[in-house]
Structures are given as C-alpha cells and as structure tokens.
N, C-alpha and C positions, 0 to 999 in steps of 0.2 A: 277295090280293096287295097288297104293301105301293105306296103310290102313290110318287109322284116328289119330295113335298118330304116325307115319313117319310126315305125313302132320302137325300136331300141334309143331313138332321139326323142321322141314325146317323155317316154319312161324315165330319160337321163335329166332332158333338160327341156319336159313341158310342164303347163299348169297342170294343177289340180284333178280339175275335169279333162282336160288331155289324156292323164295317166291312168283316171278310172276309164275313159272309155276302151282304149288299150286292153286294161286288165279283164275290164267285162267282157270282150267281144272273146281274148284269147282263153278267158276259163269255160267260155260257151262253145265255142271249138275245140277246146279237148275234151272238153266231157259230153260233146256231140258225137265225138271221136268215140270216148269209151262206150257209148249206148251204142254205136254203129246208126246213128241217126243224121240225118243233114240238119233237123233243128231240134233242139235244147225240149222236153215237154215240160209246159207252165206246172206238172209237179213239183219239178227240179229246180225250182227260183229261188230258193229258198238255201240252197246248197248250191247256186251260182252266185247270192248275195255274199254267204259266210266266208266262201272262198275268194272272190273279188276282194271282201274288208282283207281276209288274211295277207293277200298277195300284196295287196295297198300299202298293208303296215308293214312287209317286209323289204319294200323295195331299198336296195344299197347294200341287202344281205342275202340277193338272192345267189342260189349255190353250197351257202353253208345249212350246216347241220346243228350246231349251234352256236350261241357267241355269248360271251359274259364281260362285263367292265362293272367297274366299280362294286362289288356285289349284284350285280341284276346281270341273271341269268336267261336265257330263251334256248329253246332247244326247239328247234323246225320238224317234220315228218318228213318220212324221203317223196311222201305224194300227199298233195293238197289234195287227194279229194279218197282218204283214206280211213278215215272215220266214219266214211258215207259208204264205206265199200258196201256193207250191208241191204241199207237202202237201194240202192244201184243194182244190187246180184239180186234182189228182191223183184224190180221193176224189167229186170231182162229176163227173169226166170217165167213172168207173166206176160211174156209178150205174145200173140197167137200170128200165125200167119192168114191169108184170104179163107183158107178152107176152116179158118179156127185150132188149128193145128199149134203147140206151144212151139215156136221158134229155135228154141236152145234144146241141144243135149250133150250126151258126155259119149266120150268114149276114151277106150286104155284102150293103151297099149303093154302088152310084155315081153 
C-alpha cells in the first residue's frame, strides 16, 4: 500500500492515471470507512465513480469551500459523499447481522 506522501506526490506531480488511481482507491477507503466495511459493495460504484470525477476536478483546490475568478464561481460541499447521505443511511439501515438481526440502532441520551 502506497503511504500518504507517495499519494500527495502522484496528486502533485503525477500523470493522469497516477492521480485517478490515488483518488479512486482513497474515496473507496473512506466510504469503506463510512459503511464500516473493509470493501466498497459493487452497489456503491456508481457513487465511487461521481466522487472520484469530483475529487479529479477539484485537485489544486482541495480544502476550499469555494473559489470564483473572472465570473465563474464553484462553491465545493464540506463532504464529497453528502448528497449520497441518503443512499448510504439507507444501505446501513438495511444491513442484518448472521442471525438476520438489522445491525444499527439508536439510542438517547438525556
């Protein structure tokens, strides 16, 4: 596994395909991360692809919130995969464990 300043020198100053591979492996590891899963399920490719294109286009402004020159405006989210929240709270809300059991629940406090 490639460490974290290999990954911030491909991003800086690699090809193309250097910088998607980067981007795809780390939006697959954090949204592995948000499902609490070790791999990505092939539902989610589809919302690893959208976020990959994002992150792709945004490289040189990652960190801002938005940025404007010359009239042309872009305004970023504070999380790439927040639009999908839904989707996501949908797929963890169905997850069952071995006895069939739904995995998630809630609790308060007061």
């Amino acid at each position: 596994m490639a460490t974290i300043a290999e990954d911030v020198k491909k991003l800086l100053g690699g090809t193309q395909d250097e910088k998607l591979e980067v981007i795809e492996r780390r939006t697959k590891s954090r949204l592995a991360s948000i499902l609490g899963v070790s791999e990505v399920p092939i539902s989610f490719e589809t919302i690893v692809y959208e976020v990959t294109v994002k992150r792709f286009n945004r490289i040189g402004n990652e960190g801002m919130q938005s940025y404007s020159q010359e009239g042309l405006s872009m305004a970023f989210p504070e999380s790439d995969f927040a639009e999908y929240q839904g989707e996501i709270d949908d797929w963890l809300n169905a997850q069952e464990d071995d006895e069939g059991e739904v995995k998630r629940g809630r609790f308060r406090l007061y």
